[in-house]
Residue frames as qw, qx, qy, qz and C-alpha x, y, z in Angstrom:
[[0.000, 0.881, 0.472, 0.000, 0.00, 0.00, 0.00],
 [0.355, 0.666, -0.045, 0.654, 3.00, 2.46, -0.12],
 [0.489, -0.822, 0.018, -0.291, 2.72, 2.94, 3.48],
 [0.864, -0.194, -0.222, 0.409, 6.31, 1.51, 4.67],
 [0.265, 0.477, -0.136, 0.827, 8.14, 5.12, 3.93],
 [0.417, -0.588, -0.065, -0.690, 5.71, 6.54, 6.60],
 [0.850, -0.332, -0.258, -0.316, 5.29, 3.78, 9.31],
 [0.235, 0.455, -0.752, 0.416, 7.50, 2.84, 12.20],
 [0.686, -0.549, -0.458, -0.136, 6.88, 0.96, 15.46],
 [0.058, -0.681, 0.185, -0.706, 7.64, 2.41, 18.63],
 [0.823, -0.504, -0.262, -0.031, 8.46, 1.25, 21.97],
 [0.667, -0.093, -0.318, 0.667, 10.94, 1.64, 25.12],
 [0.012, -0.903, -0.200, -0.381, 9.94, 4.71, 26.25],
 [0.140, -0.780, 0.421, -0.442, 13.18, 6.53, 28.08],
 [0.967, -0.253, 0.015, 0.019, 15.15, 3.44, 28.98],
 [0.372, -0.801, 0.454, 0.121, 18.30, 3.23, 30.42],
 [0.408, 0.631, -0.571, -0.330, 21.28, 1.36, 29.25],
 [0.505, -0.145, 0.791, -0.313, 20.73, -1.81, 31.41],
 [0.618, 0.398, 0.569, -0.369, 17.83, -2.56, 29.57],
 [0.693, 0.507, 0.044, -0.511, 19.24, -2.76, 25.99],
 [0.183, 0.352, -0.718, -0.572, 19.92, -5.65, 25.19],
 [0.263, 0.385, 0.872, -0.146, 16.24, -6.38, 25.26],
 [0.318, 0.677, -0.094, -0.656, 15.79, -3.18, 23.41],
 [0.032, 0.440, -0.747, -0.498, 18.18, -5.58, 20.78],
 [0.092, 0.004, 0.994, 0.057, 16.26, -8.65, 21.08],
 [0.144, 0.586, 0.605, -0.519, 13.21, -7.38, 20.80],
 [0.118, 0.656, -0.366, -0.649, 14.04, -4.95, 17.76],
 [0.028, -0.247, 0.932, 0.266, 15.05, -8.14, 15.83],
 [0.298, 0.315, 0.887, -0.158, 12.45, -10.16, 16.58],
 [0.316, 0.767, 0.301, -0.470, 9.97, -6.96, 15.16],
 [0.380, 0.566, -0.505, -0.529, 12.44, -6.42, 11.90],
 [0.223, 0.011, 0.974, 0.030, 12.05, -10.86, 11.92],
 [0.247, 0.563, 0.726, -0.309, 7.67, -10.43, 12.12],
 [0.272, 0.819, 0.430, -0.264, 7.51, -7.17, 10.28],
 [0.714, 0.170, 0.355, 0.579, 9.97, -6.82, 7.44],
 [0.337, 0.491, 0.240, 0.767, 10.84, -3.23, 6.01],
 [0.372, -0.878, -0.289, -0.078, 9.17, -1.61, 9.40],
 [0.131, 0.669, -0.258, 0.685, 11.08, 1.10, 11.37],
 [0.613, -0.615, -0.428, 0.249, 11.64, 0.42, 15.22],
 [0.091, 0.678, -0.217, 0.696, 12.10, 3.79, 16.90],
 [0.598, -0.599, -0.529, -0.061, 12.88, 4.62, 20.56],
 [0.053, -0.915, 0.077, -0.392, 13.31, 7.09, 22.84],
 [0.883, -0.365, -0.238, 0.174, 15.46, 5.27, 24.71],
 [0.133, -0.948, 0.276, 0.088, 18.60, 7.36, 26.38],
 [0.835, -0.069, 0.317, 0.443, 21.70, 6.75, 24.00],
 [0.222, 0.846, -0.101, -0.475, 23.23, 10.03, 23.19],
 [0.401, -0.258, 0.786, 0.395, 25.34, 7.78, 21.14],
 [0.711, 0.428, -0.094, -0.549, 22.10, 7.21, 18.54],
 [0.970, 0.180, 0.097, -0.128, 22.71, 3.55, 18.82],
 [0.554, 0.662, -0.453, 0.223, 26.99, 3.46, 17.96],
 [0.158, 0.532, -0.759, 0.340, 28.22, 2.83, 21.24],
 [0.721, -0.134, 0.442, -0.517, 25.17, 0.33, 22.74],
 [0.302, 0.114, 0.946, 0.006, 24.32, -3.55, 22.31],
 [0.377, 0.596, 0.383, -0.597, 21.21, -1.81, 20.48],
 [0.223, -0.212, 0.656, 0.689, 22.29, -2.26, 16.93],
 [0.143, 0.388, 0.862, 0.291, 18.91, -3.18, 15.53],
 [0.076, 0.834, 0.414, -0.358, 17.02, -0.15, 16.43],
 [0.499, 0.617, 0.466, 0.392, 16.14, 2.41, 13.22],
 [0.075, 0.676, 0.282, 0.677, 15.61, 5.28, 14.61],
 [0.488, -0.537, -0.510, 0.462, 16.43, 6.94, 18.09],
 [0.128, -0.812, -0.259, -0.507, 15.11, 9.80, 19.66],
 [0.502, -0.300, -0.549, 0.598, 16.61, 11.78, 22.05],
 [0.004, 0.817, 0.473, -0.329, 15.53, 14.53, 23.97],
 [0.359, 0.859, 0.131, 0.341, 17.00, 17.96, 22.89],
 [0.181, -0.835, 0.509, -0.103, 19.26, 18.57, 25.36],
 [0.782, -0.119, 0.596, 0.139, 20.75, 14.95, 23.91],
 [0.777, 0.562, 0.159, 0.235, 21.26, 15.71, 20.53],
 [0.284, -0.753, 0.364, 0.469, 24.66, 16.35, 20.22],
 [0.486, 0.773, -0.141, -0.384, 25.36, 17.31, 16.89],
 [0.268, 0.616, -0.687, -0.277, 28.50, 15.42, 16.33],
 [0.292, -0.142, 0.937, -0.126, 27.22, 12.10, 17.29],
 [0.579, 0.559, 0.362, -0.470, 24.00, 12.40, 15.67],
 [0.604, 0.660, -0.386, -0.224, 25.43, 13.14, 11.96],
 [0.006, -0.333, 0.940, 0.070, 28.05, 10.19, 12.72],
 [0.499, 0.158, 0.791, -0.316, 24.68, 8.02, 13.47],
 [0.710, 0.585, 0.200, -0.337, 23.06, 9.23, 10.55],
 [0.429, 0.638, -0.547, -0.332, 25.82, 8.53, 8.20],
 [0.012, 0.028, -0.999, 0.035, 25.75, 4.92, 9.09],
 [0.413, -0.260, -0.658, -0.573, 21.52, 4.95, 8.44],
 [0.258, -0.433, -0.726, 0.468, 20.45, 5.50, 11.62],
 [0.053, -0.655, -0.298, -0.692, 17.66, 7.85, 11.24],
 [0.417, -0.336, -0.668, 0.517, 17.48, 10.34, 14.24],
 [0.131, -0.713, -0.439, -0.531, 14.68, 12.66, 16.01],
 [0.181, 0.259, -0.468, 0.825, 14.19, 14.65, 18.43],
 [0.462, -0.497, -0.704, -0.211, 11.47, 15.23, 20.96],
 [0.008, 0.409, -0.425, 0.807, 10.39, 17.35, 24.06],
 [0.426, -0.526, -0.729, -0.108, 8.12, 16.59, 26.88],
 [0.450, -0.864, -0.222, 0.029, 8.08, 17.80, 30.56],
 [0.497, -0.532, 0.373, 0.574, 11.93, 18.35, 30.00],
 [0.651, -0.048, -0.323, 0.685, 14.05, 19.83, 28.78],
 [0.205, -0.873, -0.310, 0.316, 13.69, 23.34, 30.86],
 [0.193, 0.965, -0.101, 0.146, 15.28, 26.65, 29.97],
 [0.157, 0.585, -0.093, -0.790, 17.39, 27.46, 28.26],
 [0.169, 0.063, 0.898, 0.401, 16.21, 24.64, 25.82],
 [0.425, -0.123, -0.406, -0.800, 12.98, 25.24, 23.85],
 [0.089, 0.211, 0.942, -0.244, 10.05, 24.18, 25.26],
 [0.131, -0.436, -0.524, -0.720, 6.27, 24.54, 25.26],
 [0.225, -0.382, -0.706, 0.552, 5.32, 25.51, 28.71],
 [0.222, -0.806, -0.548, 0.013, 2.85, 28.14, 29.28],
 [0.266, -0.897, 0.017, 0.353, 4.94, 30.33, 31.12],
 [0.722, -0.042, 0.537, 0.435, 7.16, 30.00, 27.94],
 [0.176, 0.555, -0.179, -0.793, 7.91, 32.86, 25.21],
 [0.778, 0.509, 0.235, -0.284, 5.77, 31.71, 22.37],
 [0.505, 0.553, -0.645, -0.148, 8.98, 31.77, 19.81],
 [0.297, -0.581, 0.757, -0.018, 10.03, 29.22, 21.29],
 [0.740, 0.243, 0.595, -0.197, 7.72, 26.71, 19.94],
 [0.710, 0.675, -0.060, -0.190, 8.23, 28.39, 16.53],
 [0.154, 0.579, -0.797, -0.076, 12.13, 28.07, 16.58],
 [0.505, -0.120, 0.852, -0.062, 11.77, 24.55, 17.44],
 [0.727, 0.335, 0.596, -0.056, 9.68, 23.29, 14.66],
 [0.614, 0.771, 0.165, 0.040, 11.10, 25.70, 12.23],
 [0.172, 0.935, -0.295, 0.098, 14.50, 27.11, 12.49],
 [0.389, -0.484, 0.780, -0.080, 16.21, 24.96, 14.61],
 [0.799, 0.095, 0.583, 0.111, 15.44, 21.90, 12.58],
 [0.508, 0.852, -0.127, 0.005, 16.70, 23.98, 9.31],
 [0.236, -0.866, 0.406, -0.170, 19.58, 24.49, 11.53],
 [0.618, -0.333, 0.663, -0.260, 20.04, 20.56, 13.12],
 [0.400, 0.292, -0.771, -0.400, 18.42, 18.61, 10.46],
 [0.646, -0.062, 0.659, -0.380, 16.68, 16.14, 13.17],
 [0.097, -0.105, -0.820, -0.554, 15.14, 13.51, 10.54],
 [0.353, -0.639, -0.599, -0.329, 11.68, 13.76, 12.88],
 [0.055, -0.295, 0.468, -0.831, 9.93, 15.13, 15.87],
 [0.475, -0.355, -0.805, 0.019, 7.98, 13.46, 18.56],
 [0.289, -0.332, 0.273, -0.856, 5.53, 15.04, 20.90],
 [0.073, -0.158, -0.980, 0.099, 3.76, 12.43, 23.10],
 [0.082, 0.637, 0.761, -0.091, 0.13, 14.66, 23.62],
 [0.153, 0.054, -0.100, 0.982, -1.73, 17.34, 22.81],
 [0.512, -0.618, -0.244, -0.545, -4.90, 17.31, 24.39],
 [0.405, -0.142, -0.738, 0.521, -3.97, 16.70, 28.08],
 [0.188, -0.549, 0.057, -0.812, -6.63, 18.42, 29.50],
 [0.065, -0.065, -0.768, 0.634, -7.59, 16.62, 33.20],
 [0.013, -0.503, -0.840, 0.204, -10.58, 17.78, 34.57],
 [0.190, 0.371, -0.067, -0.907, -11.15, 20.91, 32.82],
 [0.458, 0.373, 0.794, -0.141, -14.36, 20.62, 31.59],
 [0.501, 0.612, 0.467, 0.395, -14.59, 23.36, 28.80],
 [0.223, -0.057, 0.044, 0.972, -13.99, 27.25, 27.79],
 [0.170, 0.729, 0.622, -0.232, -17.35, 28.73, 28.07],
 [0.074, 0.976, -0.169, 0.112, -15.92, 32.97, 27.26],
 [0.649, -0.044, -0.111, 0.752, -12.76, 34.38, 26.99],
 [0.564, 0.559, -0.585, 0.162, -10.29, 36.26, 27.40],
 [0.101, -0.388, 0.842, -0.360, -9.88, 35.25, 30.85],
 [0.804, -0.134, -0.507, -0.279, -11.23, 31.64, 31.67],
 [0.706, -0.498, 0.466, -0.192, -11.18, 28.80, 34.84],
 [0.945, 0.271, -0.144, 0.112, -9.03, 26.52, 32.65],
 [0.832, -0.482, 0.263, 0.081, -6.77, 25.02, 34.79],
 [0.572, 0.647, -0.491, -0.111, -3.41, 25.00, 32.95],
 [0.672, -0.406, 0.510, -0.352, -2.45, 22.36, 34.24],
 [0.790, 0.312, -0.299, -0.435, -1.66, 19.24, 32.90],
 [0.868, -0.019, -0.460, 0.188, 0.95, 16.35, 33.52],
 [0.583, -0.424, -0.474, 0.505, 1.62, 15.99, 37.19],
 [0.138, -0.723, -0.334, 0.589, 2.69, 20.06, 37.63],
 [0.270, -0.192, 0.347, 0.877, 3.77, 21.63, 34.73],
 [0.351, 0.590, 0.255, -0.681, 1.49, 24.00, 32.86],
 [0.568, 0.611, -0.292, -0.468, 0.65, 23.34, 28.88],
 [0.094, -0.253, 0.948, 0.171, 2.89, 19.98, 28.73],
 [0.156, 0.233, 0.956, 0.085, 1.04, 17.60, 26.58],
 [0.182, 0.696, 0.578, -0.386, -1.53, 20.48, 26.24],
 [0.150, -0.262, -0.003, 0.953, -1.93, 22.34, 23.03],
 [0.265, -0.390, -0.680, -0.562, -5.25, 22.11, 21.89],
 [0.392, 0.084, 0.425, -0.812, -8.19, 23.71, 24.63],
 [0.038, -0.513, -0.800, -0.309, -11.80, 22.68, 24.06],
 [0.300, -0.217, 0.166, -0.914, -14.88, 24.94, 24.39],
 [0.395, -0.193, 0.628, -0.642, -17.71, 23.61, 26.49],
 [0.801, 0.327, 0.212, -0.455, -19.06, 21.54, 23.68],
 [0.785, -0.125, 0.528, 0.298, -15.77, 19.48, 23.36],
 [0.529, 0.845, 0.074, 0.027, -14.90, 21.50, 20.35],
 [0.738, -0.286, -0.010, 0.611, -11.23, 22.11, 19.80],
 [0.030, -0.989, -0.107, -0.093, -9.71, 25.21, 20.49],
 [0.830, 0.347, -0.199, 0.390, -6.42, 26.40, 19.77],
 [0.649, -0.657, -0.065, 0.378, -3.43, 27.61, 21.80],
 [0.041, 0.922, -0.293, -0.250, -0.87, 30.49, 21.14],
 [0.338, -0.483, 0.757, 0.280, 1.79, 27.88, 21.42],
 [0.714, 0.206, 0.666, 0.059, -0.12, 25.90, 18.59],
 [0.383, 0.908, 0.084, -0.150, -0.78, 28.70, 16.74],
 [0.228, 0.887, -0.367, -0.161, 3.12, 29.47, 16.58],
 [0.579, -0.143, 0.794, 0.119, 3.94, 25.39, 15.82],
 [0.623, 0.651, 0.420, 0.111, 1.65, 25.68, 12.50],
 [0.349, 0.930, -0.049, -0.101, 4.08, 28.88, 11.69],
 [0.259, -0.566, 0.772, 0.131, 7.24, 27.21, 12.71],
 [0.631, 0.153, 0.724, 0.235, 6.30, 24.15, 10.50],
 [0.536, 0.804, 0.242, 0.084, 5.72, 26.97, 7.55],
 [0.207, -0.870, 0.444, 0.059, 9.03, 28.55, 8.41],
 [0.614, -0.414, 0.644, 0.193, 10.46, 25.30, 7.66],
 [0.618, 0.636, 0.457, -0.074, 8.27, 24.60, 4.78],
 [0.383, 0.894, -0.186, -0.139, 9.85, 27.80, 3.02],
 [0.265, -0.683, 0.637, 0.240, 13.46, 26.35, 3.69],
 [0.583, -0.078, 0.781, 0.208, 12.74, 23.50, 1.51],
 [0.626, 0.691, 0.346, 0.104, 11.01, 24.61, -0.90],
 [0.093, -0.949, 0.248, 0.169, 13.75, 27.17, -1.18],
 [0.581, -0.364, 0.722, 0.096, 16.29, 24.33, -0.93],
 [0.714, 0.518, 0.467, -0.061, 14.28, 22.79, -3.54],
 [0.321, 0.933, 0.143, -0.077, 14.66, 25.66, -6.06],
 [0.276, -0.682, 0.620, 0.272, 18.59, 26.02, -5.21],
 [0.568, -0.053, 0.819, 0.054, 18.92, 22.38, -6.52],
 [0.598, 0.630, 0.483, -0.113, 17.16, 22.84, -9.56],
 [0.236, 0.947, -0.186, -0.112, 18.97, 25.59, -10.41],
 [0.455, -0.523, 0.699, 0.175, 22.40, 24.33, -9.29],
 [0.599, -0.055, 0.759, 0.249, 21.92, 21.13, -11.73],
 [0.636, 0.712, 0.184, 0.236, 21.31, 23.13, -15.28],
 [0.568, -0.276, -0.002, 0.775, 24.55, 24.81, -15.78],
 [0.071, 0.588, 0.386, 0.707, 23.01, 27.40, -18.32],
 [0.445, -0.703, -0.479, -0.279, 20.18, 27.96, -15.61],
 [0.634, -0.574, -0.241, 0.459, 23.14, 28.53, -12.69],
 [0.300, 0.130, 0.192, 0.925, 25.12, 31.27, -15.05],
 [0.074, -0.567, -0.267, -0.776, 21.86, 33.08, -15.75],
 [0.411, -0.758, -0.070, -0.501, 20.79, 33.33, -12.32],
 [0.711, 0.102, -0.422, 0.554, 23.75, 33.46, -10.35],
 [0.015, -0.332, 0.153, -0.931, 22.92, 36.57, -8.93],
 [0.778, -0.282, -0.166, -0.537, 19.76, 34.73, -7.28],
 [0.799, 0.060, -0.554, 0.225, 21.95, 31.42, -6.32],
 [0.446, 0.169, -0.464, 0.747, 24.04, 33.56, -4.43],
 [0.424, -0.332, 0.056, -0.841, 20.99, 35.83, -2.74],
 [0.823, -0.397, -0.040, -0.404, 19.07, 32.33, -1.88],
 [0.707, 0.030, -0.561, 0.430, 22.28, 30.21, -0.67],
 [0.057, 0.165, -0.491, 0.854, 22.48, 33.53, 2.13],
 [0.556, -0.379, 0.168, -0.720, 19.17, 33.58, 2.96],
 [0.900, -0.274, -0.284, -0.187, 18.88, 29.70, 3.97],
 [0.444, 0.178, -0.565, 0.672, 21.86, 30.19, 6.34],
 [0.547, -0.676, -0.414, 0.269, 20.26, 29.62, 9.93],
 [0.083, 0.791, -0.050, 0.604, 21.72, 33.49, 10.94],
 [0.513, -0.141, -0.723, 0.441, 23.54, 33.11, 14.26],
 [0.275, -0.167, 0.301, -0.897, 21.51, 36.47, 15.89],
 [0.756, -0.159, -0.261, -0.580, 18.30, 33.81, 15.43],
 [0.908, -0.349, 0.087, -0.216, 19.75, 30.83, 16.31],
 [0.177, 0.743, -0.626, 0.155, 23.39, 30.28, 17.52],
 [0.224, 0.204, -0.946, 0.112, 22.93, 27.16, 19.02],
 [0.333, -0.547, -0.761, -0.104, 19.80, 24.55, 21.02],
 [0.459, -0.650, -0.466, 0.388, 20.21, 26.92, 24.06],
 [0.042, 0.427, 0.063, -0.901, 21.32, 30.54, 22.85],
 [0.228, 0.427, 0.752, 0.447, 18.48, 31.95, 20.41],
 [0.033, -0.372, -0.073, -0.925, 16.59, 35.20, 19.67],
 [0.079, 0.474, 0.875, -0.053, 13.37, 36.04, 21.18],
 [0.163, 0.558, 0.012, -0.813, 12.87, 39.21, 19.48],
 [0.671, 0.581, 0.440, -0.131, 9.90, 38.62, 16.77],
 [0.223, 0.915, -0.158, -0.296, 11.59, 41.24, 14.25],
 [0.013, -0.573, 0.751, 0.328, 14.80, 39.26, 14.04],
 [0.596, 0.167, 0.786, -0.015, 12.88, 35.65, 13.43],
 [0.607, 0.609, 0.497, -0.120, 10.78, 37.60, 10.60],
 [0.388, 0.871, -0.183, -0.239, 13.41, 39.15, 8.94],
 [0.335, -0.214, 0.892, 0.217, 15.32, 35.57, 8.55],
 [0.417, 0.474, 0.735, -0.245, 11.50, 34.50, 7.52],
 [0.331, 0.851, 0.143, -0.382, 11.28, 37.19, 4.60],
 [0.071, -0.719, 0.618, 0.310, 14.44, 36.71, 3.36],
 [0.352, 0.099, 0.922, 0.125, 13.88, 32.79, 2.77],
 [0.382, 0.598, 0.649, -0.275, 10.40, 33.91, 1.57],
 [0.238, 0.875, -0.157, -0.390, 11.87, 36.60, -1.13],
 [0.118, 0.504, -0.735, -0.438, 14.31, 34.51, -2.85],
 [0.443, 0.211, 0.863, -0.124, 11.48, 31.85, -3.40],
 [0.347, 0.852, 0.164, -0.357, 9.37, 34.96, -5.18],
 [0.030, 0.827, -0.393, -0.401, 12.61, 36.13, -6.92],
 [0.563, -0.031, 0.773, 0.292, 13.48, 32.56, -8.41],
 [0.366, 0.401, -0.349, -0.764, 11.16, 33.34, -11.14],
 [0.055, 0.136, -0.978, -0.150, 10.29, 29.32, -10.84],
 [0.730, -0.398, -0.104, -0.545, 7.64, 27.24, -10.78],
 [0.202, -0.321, 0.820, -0.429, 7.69, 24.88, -7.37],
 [0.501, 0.057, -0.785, -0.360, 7.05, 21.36, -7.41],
 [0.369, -0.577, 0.460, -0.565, 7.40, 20.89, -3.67],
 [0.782, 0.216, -0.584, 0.037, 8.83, 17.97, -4.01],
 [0.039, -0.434, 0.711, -0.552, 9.69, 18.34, -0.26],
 [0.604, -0.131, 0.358, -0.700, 6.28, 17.01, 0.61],
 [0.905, 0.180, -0.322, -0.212, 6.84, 13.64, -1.05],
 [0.356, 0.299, -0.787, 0.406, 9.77, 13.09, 1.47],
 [0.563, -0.622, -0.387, -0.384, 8.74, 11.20, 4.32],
 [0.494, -0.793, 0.345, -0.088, 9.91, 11.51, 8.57],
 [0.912, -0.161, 0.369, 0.086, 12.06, 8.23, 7.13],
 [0.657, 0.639, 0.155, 0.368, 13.94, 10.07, 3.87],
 [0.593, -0.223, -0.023, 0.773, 17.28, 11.80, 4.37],
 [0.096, 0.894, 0.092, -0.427, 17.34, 15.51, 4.12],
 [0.017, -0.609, 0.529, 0.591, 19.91, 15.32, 1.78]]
């Protein structure tokens, strides 16, 4: 059915290193039962599976304050596809999506910083967590409990409801849908480079473009200099964002967006 690029199985949630080489045996057995599947897990191996008994496992996820950049790209050049993922950790100064949290933060995370990193995916484990809150009735101010897992405020929560179980969105969702368009532009950008890059005729005549979109898809270190140092001044995000978004206009192409045929399981490159 075309559905193998897309599919993975999942399991081991945040296990230690004791515990894999049942992660191994267990892996096997699932690439034995279910040929051409993906086994992913969040298990804790900042290694991404190179220095563990874990050999069999596809795809490992570590948190964000675990992806260390030079172990990761060693994992992925040996086919080890690796994501990333936040939950109730990590805390400032790592992105997160708390509540009391500056709204960029959500956007760099789904959009810049993976321009930046390259993750191959991202894993969020909920986003309705809503307890006993029973609905939004009026706004702006409400009795909705932010709350959610054990104390933290918004974890696992970005979706609200209104009193008739409708969903109802959150700032922090609001600026996830623009950080996934923020990325969006980098590929299709990306996209457009490439195209250009591989007619030689097509790279002479618009060399003067090549050289305009190769600078704008450069991650700008005032935006984002590394997981933990990063802007949070709106002005400097959208004038990375405009820049990516002008030399897309300025190509003069048409866009296949051939990005969107790649799936969480296809190399960026």
């Amino acid at each position: 059915m075309g559905l193998l690029d897309y599919a993975y199985i999942y399991g081991f949630d945040e296990c230690k290193p004791e515990e894999f080489e049942y992660i191994e045996t267990v892996a096997k057995r699932i690439h034995d039962e279910f040929p051409g599947v993906k086994f992913m897990t969040t298990s804790f191996d900042v290694s991404c599976g190179e220095d563990t008994l874990a050999k069999s496992v596809d795809a490992w996820c570590p948190l964000t304050n675990g992806y260390i950049l030079e172990k990761v790209r060693k994992a992925q050049a040996n086919g080890t596809f690796v994501w990333w993922y936040i939950c109730c950790g990590p805390l400032n100064p790592f992105c997160n999506w708390f509540v009391e949290y500056s709204p960029i933060e959500t956007r760099l995370l789904m959009g810049a910083m993976p321009a930046k990193y390259r993750p191959d995916g991202f894993l969020y484990y909920y986003t309705d967590f809503w307890n006993k809150n029973t609905g939004i009735d009026k706004g702006p101010y409400t009795t909705w409990n932010p709350v959610s897992y054990t104390t933290y405020h918004g974890d696992g929560s970005l979706i609200y409801c209104d009193t008739n179980g409708n969903p109802l969105p959150s700032i922090r969702l609001e600026n996830f849908r623009d950080g996934m368009q923020d990325f969006a532009y980098v590929r299709i950008l990306e996209d457009l480079v490439q195209k250009v890059e591989k007619d030689q005729t097509l790279a002479d005549e618009k060399a003067e473009w090549l050289e305009q979109a190769r600078t704008a898809l450069e991650i700008p270190t005032e935006l984002v200099q590394g997981l933990t140092v990063y802007t949070h001044d709106p002005k400097v995000l959208r004038k990375w964002r405009d820049a990516v978004g002008d030399a897309i206009e300025a190509s003069g192409l048409s866009r296949d967006y051939r990005w969107k045929q790649r799936s969480a399981f296809e190399k960026n490159n």
